[in-house]
N, CA, C and O atoms as CSV, one atom per row, in Angstrom:
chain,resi,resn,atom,element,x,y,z
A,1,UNK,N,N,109.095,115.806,115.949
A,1,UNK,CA,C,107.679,116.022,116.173
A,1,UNK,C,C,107.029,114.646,116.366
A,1,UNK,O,O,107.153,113.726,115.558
A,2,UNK,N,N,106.351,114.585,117.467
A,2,UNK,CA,C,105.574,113.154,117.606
A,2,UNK,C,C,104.622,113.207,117.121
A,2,UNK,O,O,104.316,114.174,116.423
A,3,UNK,N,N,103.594,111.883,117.387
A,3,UNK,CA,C,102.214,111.426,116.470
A,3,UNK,C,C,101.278,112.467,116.621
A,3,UNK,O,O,100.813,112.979,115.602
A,4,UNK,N,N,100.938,112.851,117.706
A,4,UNK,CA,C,100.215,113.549,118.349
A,4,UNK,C,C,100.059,115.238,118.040
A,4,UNK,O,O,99.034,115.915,117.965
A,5,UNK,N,N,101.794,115.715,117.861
A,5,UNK,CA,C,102.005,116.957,117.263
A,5,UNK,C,C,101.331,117.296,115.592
A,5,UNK,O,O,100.637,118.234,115.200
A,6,UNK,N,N,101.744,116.395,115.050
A,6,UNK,CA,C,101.525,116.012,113.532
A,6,UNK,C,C,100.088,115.948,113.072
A,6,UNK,O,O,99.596,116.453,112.062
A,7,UNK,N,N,99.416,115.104,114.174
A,7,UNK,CA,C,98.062,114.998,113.712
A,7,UNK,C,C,97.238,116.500,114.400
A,7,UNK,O,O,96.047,116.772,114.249
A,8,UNK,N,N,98.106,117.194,115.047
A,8,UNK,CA,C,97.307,118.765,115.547
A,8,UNK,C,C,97.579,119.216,114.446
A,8,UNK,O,O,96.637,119.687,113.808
A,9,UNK,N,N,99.204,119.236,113.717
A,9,UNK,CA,C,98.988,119.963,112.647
A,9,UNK,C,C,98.062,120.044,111.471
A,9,UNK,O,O,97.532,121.057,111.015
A,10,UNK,N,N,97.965,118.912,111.093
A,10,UNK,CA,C,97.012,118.104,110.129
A,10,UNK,C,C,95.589,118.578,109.905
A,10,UNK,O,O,95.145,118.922,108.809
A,11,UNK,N,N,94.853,118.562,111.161
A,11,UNK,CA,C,94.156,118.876,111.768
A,11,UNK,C,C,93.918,120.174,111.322
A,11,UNK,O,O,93.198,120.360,110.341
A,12,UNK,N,N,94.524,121.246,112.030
A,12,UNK,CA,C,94.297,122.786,111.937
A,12,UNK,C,C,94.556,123.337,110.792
A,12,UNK,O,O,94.034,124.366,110.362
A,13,UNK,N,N,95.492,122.576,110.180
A,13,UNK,CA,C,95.813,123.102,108.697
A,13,UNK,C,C,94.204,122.760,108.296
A,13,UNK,O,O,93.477,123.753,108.290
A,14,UNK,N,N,93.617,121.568,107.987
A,14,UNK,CA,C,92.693,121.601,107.566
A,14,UNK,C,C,91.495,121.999,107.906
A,14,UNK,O,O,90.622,121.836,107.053
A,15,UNK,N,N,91.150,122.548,109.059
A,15,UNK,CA,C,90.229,124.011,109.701
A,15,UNK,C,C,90.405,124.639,108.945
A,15,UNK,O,O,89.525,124.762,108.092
A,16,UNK,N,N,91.736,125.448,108.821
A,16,UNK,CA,C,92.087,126.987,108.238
A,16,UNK,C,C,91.818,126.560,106.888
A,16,UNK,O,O,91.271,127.573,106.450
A,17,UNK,N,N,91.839,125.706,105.907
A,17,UNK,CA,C,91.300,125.761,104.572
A,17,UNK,C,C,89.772,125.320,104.433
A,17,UNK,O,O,89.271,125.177,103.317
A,18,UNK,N,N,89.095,125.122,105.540
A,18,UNK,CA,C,88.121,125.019,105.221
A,18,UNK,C,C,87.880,123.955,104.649
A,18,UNK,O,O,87.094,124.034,103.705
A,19,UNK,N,N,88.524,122.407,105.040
A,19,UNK,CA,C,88.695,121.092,103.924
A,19,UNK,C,C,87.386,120.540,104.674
A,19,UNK,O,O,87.089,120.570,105.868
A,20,UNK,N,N,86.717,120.035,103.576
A,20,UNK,CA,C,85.036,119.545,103.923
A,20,UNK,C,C,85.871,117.688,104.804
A,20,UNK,O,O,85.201,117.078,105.638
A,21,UNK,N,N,87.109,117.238,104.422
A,21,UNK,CA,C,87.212,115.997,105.225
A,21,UNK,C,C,88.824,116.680,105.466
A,21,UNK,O,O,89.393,117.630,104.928
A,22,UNK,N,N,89.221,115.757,106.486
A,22,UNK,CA,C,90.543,116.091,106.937
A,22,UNK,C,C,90.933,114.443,107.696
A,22,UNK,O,O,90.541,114.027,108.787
A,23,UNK,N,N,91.773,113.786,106.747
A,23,UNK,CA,C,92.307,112.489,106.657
A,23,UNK,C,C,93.422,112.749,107.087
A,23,UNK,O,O,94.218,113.550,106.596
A,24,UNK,N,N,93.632,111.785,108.481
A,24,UNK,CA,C,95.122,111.663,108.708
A,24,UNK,C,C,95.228,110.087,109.139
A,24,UNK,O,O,94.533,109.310,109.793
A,25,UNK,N,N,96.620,110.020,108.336
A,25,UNK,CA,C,96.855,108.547,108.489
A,25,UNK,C,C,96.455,107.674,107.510
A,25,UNK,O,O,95.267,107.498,107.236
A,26,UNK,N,N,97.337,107.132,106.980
A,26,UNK,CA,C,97.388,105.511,105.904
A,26,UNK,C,C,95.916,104.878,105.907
A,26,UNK,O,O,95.303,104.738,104.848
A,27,UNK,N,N,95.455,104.557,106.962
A,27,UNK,CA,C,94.562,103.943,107.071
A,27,UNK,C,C,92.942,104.550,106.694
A,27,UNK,O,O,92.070,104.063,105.974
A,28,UNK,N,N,92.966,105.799,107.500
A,28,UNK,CA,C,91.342,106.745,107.137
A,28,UNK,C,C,91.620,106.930,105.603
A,28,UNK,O,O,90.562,106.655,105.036
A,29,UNK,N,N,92.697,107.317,104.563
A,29,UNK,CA,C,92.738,107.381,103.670
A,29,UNK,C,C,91.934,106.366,102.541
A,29,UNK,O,O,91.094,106.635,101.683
A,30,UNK,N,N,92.755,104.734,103.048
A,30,UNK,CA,C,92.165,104.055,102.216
A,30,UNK,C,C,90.685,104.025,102.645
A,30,UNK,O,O,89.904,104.006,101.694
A,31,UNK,N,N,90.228,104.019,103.658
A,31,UNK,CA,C,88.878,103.685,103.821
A,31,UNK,C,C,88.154,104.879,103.494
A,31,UNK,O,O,86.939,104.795,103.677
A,32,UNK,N,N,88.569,105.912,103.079
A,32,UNK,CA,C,87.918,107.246,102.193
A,32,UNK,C,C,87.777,106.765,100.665
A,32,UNK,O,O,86.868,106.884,99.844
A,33,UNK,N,N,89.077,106.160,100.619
A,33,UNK,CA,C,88.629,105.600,98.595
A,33,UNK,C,C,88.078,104.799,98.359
A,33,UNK,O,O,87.478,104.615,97.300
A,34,UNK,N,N,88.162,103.669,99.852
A,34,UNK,CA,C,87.321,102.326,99.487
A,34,UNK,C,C,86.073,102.767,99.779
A,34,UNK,O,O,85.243,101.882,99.571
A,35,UNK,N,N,85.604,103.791,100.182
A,35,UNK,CA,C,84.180,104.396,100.262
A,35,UNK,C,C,83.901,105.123,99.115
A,35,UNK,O,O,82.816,105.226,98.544
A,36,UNK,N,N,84.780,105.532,98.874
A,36,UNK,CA,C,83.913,106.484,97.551
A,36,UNK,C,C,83.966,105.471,95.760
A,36,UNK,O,O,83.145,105.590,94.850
A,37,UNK,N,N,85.074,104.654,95.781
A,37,UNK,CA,C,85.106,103.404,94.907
A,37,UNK,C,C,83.554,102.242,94.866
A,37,UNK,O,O,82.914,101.692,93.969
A,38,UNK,N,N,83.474,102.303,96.341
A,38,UNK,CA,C,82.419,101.315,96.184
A,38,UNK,C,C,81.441,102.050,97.943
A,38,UNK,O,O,81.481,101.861,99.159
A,39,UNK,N,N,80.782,102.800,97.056
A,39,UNK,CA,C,79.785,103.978,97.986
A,39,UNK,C,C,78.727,102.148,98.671
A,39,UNK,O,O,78.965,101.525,99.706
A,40,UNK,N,N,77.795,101.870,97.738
A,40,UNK,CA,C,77.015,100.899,98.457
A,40,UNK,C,C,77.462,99.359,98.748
A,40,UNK,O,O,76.816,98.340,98.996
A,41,UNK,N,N,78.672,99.602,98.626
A,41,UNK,CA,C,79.069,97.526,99.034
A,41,UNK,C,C,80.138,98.142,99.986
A,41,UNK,O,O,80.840,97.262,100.483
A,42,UNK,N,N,80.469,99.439,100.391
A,42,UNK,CA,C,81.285,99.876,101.533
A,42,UNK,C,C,80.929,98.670,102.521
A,42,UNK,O,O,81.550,97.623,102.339
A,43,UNK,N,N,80.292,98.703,103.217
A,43,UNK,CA,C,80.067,97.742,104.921
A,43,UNK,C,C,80.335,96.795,104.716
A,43,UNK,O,O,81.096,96.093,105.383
A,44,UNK,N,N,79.532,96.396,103.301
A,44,UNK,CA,C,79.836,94.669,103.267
A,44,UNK,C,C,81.269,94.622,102.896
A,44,UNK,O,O,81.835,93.662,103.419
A,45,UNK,N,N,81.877,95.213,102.305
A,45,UNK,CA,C,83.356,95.102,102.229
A,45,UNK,C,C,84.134,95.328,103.174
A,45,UNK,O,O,85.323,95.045,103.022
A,46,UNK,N,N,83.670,95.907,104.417
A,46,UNK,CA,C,84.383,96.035,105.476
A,46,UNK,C,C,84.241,94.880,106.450
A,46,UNK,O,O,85.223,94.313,106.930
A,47,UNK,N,N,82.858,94.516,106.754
A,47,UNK,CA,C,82.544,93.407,107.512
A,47,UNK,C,C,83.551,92.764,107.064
A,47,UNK,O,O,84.403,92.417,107.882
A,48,UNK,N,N,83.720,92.444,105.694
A,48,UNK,CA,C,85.036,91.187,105.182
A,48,UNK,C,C,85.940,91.147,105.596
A,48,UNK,O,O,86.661,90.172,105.806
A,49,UNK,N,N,86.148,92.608,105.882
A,49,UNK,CA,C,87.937,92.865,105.813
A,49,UNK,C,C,88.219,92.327,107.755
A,49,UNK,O,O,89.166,91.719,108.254
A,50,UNK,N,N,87.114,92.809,108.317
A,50,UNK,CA,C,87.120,92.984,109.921
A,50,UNK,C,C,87.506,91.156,110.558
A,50,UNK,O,O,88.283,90.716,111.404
A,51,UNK,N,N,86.394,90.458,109.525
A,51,UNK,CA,C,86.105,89.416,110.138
A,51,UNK,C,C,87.609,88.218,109.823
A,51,UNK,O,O,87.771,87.159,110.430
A,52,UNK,N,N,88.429,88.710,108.862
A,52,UNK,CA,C,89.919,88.023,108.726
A,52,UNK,C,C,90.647,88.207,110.212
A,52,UNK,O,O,91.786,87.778,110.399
C-alpha cells in the first residue's frame, strides 16, 4: 500500500468515527501536542522552529 492509499485510509476511517481531528503523519501529530502543550506560545514556538 503506498502513501497516498494509507492516508485515504486514515482519512475515511476517521469520517466514519466521526473524529473531531484526523492526524496523519509524524509530523501533524507533534504539532497537535505542541499546540495543545503550549496553546498561546504555539507561533512563537514555531516561528523558532521554521527560522533554523
Amino acid at each position: 500500500m503506498n502513501l497516498v492509499d494509507r492516508v485515504a485510509v486514515i482519512t475515511s476511517a476517521g469520517i466514519e468515527r466521526r473524529a473531531p481531528r484526523i492526524l496523519v503523519g509524524g509530523d501533524a501529530k507533534a504539532a497537535a501536542l505542541l499546540e495543545r502543550l503550549a496553546p498561546t506560545g504555539y507561533w512563537n514556538l514555531l516561528k523558532k522552529a521554521i527560522k533554523r
